[in-house]
C-alpha positions as CSV (number, residue, x, y, z in Angstrom):
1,X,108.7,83.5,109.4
2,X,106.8,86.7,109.6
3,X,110.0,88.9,108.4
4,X,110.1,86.6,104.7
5,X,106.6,87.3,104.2
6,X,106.8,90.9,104.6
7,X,109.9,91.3,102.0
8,X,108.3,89.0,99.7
9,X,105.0,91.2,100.1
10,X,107.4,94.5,99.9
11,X,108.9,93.5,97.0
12,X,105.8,92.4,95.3
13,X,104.2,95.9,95.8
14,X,107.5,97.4,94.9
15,X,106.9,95.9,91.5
16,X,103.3,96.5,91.2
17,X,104.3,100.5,91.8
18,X,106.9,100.5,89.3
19,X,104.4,98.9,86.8
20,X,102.2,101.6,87.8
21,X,104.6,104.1,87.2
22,X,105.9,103.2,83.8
23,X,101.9,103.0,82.6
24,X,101.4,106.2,84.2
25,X,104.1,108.3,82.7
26,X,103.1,106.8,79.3
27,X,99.6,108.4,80.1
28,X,100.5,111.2,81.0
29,X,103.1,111.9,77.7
30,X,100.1,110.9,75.4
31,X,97.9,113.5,77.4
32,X,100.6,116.2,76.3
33,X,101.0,114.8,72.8
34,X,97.3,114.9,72.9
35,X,97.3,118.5,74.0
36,X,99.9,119.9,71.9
37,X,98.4,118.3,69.0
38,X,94.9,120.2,69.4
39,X,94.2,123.8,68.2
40,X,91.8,124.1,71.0
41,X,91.9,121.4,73.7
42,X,88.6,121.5,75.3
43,X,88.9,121.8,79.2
44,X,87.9,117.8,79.7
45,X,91.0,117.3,77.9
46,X,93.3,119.9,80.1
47,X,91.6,118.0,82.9
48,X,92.7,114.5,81.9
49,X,96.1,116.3,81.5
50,X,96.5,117.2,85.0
51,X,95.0,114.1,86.4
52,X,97.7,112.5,84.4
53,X,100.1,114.7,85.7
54,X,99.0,114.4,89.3
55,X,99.0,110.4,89.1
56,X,102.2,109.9,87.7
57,X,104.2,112.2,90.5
58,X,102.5,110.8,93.2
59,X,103.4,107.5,92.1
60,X,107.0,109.2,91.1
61,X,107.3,110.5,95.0
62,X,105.5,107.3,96.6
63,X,108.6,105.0,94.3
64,X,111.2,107.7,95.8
65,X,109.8,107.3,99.4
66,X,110.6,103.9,98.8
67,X,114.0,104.4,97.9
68,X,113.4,101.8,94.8
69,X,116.1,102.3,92.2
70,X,114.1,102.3,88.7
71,X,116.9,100.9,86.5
72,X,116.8,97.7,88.2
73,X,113.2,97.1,86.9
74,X,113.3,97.9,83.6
């Protein structure tokens, strides 16, 4: 009994990290847009850049520690 539970809960935070993910990268390419867009981006804004940046590869490296294949979620 114990075994089902933990797929179903492994699978249900597999999903919830790919979710993650996807909102992530999008946050992070409207940071650069954002950046690229400015004359002078003020360092607040470099900062949310690399946050951005930072978030999204962690979450990148945690979904490849996990050996989740991507193109069965989208």
């Amino acid at each position: 009994m114990g075994f089902l539970r933990k797929k179903t809960l492994r699978r249900e935070f597999d999903e919830k990290l790919v979710e993650q993910l996807f909102k992530q990268k999008e946050e992070w390419n409207r940071q650069k847009k954002l950046v690229e867009k400015s004359l002078e981006p003020s360092a607040e804004v470099l900062y949310e850049l690399k946050v951005a940046e930072a978030k999204y590869f962690f979450y990148l490296r945690e979904a490849k520690q996990r050996n989740l294949k991507i193109s069965r979620w989208k």
